[in-house]
C-alpha positions as CSV (number, residue, x, y, z in Angstrom):
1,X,29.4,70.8,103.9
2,X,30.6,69.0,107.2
3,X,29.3,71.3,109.1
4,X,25.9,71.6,107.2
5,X,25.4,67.6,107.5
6,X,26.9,67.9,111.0
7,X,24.5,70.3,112.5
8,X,21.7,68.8,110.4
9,X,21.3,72.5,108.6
10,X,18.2,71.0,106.5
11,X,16.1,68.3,105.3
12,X,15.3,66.8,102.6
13,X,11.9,67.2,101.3
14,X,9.3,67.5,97.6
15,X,9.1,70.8,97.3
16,X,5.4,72.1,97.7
17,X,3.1,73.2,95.3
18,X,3.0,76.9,94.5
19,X,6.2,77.0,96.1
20,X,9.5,78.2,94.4
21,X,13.1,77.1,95.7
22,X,15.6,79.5,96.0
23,X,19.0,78.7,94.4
24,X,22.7,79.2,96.0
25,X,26.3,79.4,95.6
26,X,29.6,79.2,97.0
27,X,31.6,81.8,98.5
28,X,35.0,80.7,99.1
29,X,37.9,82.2,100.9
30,X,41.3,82.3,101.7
31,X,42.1,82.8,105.4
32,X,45.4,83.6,106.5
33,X,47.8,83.4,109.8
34,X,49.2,87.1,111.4
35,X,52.2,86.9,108.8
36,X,50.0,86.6,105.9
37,X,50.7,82.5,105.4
38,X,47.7,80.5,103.9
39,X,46.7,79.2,107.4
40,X,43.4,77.1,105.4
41,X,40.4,77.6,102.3
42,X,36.7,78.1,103.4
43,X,33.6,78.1,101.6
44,X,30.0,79.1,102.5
45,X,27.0,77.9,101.1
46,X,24.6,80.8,100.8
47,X,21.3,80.5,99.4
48,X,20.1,83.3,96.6
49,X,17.7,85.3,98.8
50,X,17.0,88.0,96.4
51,X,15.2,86.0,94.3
52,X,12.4,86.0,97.9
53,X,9.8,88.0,97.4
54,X,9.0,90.4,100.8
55,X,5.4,89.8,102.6
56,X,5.4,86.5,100.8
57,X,8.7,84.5,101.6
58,X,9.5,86.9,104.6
59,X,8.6,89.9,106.4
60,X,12.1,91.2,107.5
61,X,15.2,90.3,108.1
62,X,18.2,90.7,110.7
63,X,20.8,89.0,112.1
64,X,20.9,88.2,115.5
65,X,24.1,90.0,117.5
66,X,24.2,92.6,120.0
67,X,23.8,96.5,119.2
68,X,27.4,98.2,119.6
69,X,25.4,100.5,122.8
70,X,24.7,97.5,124.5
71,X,28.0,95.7,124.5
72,X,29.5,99.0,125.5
73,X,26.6,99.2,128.5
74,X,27.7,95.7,129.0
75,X,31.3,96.3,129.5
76,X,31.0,99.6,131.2
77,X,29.0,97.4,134.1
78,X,31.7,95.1,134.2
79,X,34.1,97.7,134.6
80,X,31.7,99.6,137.5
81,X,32.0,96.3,139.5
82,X,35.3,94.9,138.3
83,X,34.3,91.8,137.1
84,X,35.9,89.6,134.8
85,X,34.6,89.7,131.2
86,X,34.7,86.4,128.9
87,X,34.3,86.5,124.9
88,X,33.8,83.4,122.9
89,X,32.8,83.2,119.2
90,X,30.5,80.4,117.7
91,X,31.7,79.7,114.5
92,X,28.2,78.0,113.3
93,X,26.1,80.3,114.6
94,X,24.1,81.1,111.9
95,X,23.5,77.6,111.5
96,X,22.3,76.8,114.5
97,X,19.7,79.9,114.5
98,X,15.5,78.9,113.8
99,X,13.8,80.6,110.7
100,X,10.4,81.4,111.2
101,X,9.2,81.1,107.9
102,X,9.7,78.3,105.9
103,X,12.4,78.2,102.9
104,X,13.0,76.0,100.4
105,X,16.4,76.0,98.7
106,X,18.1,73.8,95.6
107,X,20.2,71.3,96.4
108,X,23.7,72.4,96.2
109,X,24.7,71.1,92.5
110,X,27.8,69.3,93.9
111,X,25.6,67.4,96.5
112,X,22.4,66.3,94.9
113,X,21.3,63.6,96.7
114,X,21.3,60.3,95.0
115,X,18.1,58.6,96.6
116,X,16.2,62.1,95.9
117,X,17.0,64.0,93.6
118,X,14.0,66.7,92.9
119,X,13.8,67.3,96.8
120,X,14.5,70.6,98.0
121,X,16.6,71.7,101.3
């Protein structure tokens, strides 16, 4: 949730008419160290999205990340001019990304916001 409120995920708003909010759970998970040692717990809020209905809540769907052929293109140039590749991973990225639709999503039962209850996410 800290990174949800951190990165602002959502706001806080009635939900509109002939609209329906979609509902979501937890995932949680155990993620261990190299020699199999609980290394810390971590849980995802996902929303319910097949409860959307296609052509009226979306069109299609993808995530964004490279094709497998073009991170191989990408590293066989490196290796062509001997240059120095650099990975990183962003842990939030999937927060961070823009929806072009709009969705509205159920508070998270453990969260419902005191001031506002009936809004939607």
């Amino acid at each position: 949730m800290e990174s949800l409120r951190k990165n602002e995920t959502w706001i806080l708003l009635p939900l509109p008419k002939r609209r329906k909010a979609i509902g979501n759970r937890w995932v949680f998970r155990v993620k261990e160290n190299q020699s199999g040692e609980i290394e810390r717990f971590k849980a995802c809020l996902v929303a319910k999205g097949f409860s959307q209905k296609h052509g009226i809540d979306y069109d299609e769907t993808f995530a964004p990340v490279a094709k497998f052929t073009s991170i191989r293109v990408l590293l066989s140039l490196a290796a062509k001019d001997n240059l120095t590749v650099h990975q990183m991973d962003v842990k939030t990225a999937f927060l961070n990304s823009l929806l072009d639709e709009d969705i509205y999503m159920a508070q998270p039962d453990e969260f419902i916001d005191s001031i506002s209850p009936d809004y939607v996410c």
